[in-house]
C-alpha positions as CSV (number, residue, x, y, z in Angstrom):
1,X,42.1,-41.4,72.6
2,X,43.4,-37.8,72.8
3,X,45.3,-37.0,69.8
4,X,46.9,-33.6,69.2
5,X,47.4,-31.3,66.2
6,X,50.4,-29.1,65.5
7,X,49.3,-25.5,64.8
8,X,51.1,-21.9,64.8
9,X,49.9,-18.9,66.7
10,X,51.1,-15.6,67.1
11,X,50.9,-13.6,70.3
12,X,52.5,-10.8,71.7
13,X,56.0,-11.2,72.7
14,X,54.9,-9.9,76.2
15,X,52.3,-12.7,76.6
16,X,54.9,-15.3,75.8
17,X,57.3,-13.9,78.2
18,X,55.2,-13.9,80.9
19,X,53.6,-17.6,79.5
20,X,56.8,-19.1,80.0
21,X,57.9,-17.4,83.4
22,X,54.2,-18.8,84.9
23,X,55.3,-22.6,83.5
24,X,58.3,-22.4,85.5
25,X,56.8,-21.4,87.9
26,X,54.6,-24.5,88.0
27,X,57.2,-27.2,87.0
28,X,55.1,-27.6,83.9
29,X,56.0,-27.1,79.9
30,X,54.6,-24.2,78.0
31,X,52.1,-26.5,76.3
32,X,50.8,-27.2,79.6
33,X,49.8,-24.1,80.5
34,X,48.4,-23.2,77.1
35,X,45.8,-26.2,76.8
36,X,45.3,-25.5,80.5
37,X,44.3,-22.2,80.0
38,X,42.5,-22.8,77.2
39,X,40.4,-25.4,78.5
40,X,39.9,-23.5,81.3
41,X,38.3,-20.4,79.1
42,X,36.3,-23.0,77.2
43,X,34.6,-24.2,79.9
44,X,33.6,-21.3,81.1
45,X,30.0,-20.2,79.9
46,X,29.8,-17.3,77.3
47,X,27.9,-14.4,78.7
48,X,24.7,-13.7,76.9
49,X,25.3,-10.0,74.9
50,X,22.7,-6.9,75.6
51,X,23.0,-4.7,72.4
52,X,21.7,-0.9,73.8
53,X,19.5,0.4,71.4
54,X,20.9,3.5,70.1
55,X,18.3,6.2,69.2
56,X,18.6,9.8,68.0
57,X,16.0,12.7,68.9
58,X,15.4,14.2,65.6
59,X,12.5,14.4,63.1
60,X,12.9,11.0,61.4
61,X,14.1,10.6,58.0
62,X,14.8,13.1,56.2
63,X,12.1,14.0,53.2
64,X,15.1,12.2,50.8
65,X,14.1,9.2,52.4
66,X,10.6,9.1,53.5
67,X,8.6,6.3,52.1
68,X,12.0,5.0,50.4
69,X,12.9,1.3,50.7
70,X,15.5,-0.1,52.7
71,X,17.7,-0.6,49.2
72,X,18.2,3.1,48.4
73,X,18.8,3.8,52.0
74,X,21.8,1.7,52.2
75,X,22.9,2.7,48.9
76,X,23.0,6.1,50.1
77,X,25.2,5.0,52.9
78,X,27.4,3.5,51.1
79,X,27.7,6.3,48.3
């Protein structure tokens, strides 16, 4: 049983224009081509993320910070 909840979205008025100009194109309603499109994202697999490691030539920390723990590092970032 496929049941279906009402929701509200907001998306550029651009996107919406050119959503409804594609549904008439293809004979179908608006919600159509939404869940279409949807589904059609969700089944597609989500690509596994690389994070580049970002390094800095330099000396290390600076003699503030050597030895220091992790707390008053961030507290000094956030100072």
């Amino acid at each position: 049983m496929v049941t279906h909840m009402k929701t509200t979205i907001e998306i550029a008025d651009v996107l919406l224009l050119r959503a409804k100009e594609r549904a008439r194109e293809k004979h179908i309603t608006l919600r159509s081509l939404i869940e279409e499109s949807l589904a059609a994202t969700l089944d597609q697999p989500v690509p596994a993320t690389q994070v580049e490691p970002v390094t800095f030539r330099g000396n290390g920390l600076s003699r503030e910070f050597e030895g220091a723990s992790w707390d008053k590092i961030r507290d000094a970032i956030y100072r």
